[in-house]
C-alpha positions as CSV (number, residue, x, y, z in Angstrom):
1,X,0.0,0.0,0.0
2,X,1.2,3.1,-0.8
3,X,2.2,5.5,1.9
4,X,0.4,8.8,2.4
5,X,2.3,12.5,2.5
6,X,1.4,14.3,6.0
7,X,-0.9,16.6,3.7
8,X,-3.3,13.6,2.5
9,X,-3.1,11.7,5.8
10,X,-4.5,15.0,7.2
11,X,-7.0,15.5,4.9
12,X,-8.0,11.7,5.0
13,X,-8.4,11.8,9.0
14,X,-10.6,15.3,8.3
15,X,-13.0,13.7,6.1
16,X,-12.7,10.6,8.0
17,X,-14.4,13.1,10.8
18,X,-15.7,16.3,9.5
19,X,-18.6,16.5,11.4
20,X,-17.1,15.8,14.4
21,X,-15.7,18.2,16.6
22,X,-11.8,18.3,15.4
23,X,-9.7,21.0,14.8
24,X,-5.9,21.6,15.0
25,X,-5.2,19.9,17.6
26,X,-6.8,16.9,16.4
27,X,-5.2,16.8,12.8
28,X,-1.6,17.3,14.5
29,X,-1.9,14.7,16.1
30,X,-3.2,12.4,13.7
31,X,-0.4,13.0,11.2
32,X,2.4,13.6,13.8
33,X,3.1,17.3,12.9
34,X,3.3,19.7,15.3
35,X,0.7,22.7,15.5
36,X,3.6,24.9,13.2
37,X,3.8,22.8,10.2
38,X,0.8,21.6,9.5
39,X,-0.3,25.1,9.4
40,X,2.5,25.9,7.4
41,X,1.7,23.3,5.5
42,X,-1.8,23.6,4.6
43,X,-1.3,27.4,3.9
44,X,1.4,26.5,1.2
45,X,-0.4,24.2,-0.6
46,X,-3.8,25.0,-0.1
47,X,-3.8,28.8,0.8
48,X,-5.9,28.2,3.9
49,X,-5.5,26.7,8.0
50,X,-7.0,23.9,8.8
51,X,-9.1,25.1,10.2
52,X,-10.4,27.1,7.6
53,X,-10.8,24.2,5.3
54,X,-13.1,21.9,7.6
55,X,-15.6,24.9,7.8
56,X,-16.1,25.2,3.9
57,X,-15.8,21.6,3.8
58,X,-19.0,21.4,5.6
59,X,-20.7,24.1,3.7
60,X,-19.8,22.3,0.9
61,X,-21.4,19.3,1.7
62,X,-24.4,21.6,3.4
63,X,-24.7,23.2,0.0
64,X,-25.1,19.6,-1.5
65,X,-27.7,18.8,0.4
66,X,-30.2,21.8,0.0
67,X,-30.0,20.8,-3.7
68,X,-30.3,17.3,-3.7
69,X,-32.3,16.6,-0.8
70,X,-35.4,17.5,1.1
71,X,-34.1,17.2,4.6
72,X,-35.3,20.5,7.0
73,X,-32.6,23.7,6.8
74,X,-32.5,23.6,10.5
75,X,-31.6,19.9,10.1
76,X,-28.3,20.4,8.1
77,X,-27.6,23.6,10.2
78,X,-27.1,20.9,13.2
79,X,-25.9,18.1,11.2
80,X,-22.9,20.5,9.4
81,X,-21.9,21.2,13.5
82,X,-23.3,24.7,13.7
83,X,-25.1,25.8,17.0
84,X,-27.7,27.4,15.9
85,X,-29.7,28.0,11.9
86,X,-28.9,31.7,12.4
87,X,-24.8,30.8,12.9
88,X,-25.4,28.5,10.1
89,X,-27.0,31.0,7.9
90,X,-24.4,33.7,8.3
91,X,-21.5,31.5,7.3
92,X,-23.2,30.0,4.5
93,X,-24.1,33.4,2.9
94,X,-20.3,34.8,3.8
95,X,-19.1,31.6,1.2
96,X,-22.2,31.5,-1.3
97,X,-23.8,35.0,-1.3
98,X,-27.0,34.1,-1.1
99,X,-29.0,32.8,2.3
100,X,-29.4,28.4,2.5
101,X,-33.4,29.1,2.2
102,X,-32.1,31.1,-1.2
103,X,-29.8,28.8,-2.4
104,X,-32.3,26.1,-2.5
105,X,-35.3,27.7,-4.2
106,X,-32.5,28.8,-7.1
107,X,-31.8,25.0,-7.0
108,X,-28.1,26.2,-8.5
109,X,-25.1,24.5,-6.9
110,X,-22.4,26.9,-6.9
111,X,-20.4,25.2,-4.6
112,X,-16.6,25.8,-6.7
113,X,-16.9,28.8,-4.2
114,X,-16.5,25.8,-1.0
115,X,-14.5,22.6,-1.3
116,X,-15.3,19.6,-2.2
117,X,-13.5,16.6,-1.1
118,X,-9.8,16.7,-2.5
119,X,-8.9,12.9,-3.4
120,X,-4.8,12.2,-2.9
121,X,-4.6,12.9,-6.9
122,X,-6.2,16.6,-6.1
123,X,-3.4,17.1,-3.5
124,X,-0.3,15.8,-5.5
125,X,-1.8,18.0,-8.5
126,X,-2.2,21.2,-6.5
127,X,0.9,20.6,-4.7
128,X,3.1,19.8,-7.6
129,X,1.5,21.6,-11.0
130,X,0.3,24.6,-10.0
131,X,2.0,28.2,-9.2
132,X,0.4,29.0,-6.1
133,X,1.3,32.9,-6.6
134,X,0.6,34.1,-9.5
135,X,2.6,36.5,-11.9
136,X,0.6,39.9,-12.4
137,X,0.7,41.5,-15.6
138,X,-0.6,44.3,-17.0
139,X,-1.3,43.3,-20.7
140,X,-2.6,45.1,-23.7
141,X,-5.5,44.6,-26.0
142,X,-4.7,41.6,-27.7
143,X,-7.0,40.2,-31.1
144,X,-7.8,36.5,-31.0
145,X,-10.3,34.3,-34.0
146,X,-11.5,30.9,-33.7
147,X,-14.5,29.1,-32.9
148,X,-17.3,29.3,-30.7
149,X,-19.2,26.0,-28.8
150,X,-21.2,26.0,-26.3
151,X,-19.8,23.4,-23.0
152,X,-21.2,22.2,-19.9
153,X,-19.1,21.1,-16.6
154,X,-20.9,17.7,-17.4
155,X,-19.8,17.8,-20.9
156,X,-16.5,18.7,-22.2
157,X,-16.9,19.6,-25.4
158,X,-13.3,22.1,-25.6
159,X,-11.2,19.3,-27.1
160,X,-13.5,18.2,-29.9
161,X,-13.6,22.2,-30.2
162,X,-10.2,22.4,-30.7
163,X,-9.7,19.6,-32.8
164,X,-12.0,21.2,-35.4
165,X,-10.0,24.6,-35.3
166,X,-6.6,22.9,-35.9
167,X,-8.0,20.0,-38.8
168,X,-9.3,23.7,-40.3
169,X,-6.7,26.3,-39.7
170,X,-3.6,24.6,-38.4
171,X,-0.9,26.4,-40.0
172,X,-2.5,28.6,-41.9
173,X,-2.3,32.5,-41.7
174,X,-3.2,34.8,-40.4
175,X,-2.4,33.1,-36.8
176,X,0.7,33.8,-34.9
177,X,1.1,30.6,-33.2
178,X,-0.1,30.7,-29.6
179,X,-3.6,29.1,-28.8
180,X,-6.2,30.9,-26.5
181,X,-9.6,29.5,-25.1
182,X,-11.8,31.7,-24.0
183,X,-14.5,31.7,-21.4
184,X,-17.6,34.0,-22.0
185,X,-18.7,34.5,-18.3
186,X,-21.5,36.6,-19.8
187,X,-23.0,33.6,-22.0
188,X,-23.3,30.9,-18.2
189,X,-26.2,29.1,-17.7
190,X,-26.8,27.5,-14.7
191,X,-29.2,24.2,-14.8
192,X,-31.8,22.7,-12.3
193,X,-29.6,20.1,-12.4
194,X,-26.5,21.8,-10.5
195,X,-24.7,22.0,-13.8
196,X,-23.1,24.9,-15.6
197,X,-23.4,25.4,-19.2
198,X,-21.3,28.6,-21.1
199,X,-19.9,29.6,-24.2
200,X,-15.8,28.7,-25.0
201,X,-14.0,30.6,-28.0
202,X,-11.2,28.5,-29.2
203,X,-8.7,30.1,-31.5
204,X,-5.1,31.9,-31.9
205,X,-3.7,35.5,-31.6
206,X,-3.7,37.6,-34.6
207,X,-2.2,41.1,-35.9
208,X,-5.4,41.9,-37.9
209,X,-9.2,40.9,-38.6
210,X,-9.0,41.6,-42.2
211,X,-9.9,39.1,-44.7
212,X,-10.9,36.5,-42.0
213,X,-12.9,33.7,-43.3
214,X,-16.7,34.5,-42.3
215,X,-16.7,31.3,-39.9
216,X,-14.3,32.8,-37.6
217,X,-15.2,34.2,-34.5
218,X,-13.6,37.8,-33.9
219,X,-12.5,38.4,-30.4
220,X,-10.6,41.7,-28.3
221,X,-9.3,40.9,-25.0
222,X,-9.0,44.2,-23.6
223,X,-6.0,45.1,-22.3
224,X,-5.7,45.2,-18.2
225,X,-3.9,43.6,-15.1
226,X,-4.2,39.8,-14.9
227,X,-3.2,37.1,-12.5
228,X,-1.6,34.3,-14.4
229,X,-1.4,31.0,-13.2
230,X,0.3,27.8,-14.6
231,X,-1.4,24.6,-15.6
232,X,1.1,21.6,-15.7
233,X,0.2,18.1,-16.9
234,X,-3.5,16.6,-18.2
235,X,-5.7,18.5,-19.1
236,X,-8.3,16.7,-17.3
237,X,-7.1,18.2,-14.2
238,X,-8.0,21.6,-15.3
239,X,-11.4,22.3,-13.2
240,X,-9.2,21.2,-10.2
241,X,-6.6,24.5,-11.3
242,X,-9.8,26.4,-11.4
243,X,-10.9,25.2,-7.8
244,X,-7.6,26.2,-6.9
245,X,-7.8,29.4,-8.6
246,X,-11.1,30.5,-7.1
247,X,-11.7,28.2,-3.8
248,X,-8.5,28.8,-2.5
249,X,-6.4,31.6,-3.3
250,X,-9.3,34.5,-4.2
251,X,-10.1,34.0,-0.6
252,X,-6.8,34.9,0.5
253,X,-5.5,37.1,-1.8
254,X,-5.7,40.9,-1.8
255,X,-6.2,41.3,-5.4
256,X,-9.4,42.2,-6.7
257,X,-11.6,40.4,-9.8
258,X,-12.2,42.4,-12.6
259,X,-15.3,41.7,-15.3
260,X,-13.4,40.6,-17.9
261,X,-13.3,37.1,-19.2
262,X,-11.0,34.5,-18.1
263,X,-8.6,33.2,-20.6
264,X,-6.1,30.2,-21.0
265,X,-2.9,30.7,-23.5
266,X,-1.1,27.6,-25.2
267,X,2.9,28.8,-25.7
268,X,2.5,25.2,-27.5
269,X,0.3,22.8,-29.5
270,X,-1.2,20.3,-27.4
271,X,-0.4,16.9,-28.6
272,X,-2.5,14.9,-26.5
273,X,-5.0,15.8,-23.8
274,X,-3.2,13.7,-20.9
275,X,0.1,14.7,-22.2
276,X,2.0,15.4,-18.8
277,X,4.2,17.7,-20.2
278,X,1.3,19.7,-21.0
279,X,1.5,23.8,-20.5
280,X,-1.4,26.3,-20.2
281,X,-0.9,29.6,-18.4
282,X,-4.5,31.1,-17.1
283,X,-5.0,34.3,-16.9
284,X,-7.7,35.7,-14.1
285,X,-8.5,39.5,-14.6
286,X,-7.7,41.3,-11.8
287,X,-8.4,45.2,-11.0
């Protein structure tokens, strides 16, 4: 059997118990780390205390279950370990912006904004291929054409997206050589279902949007500051970055979000989708 890191035998003994009354104390002693590292610990690799993670752990799972069940608000209040639905109400609205009663007559799971339960994989991938700080840049207006699709959380359409831009204009001109997918916040839809469904422009930079082929979409990303993360390995671990990007180190950063879209850049073509020497820098705009 393999052996566990500190870090997963932590997190293993915390869902092993998260509604149980644990804390610091509890984990350090479980894993054999004194009170100083695994605080160092968790904050390095997860940009939070330990504490911090078995609360939105909880809302997480309290967040679950207004969607997908009918049990009684007061109910999960006491089950998730808080005293009291008023206690419970206040931290759930601090993660999700929206009261628990609210949340589940939207019926929209939003829950990227807690934590889900992070499987060994999760930790070795956000330990190991992701920049926990990001660079900030201040960019400029940059031109971009490809194709648009429409993609759902529960249907990953982008590499069958990109496939169809590269058997089309793979080495043709105008493009410069770098690839950029871009998510159009403005176009989400959020489903009864919990799912999330939003519009993806796949392309590459170019100098000009003169005598484009009509089937090419035409994209500006304004110029601005942006926070740009690197993506290392499958792609399939992307959503996990993401999770990273927005359940972890928004929370504890200083840095604003700006309304701009979201962006990934390719410096090279992807060969295969689980390629581990795969490269993507994501850029977050920032104000």
């Amino acid at each position: 059997m393999e052996k566990l890191s500190p870090l997963e035998k932590a997190i293993e003994y915390i869902e092993g118990h998260i509604y149980e009354d644990i804390g610091l104390e509890d984990v350090s002693r479980e894993t054999g780390y004194s009170y100083y590292h695994m605080t160092r610990l968790f904050a390095s690799v997860l940009g939070e205390s330990v504490g911090h993670y078995i609360h939105r752990r909880r809302l997480y799972n309290a967040s679950e279950k207004l969607v997908h069940s009918s049990e009684k608000i007061i109910d999960i209040a006491f089950d998730s370990g808080f005293s009291s639905p008023e206690a419970f109400s206040r931290a759930f609205k601090s993660v999700f912006g929206c009261s628990p009663s609210a949340y589940r007559k939207a019926g929209l799971n939003l829950a990227i904004n807690a934590k889900r339960e992070l499987a060994p994989e999760d930790v070795y991938h956000i330990a190991n291929n992701i920049s926990h700080t990001p660079q900030i840049l201040l960019m400029g207006a940059t031109k971009v054409a490809g194709l648009r699709g429409t993609v759902a959380l529960s249907d990953n359409q982008i590499p069958t997206l990109w496939e169809r831009f590269l058997r089309q204009y793979k080495n043709r001109e105008p493009f410069t050589g770098r690839g950029y997918s871009i998510c159009e916040t403005q176009r989400a839809a959020y489903t009864k279902e919990g799912d999330i469904s939003f519009s993806v422009v796949v392309g590459g930079s170019v100098n000009s949007f003169d005598r484009l082929p009509q089937t090419l979409v035409k994209k500006i990303l304004p110029a601005g500051r942006y926070a740009i993360f690197t993506h290392r390995g499958t792609l399939a671990n992307l959503y996990e970055t993401y999770q990273y990007i927005y359940g972890t180190w928004l929370l504890t950063t200083k840095e604003e979000l700006d309304d701009r879209e979201d962006f990934e850049v390719y410096e090279r073509e992807v060969s295969s989708f689980d390629d581990p020497e795969n490269e993507v820098k994501i850029y977050i705009p920032v104000k």
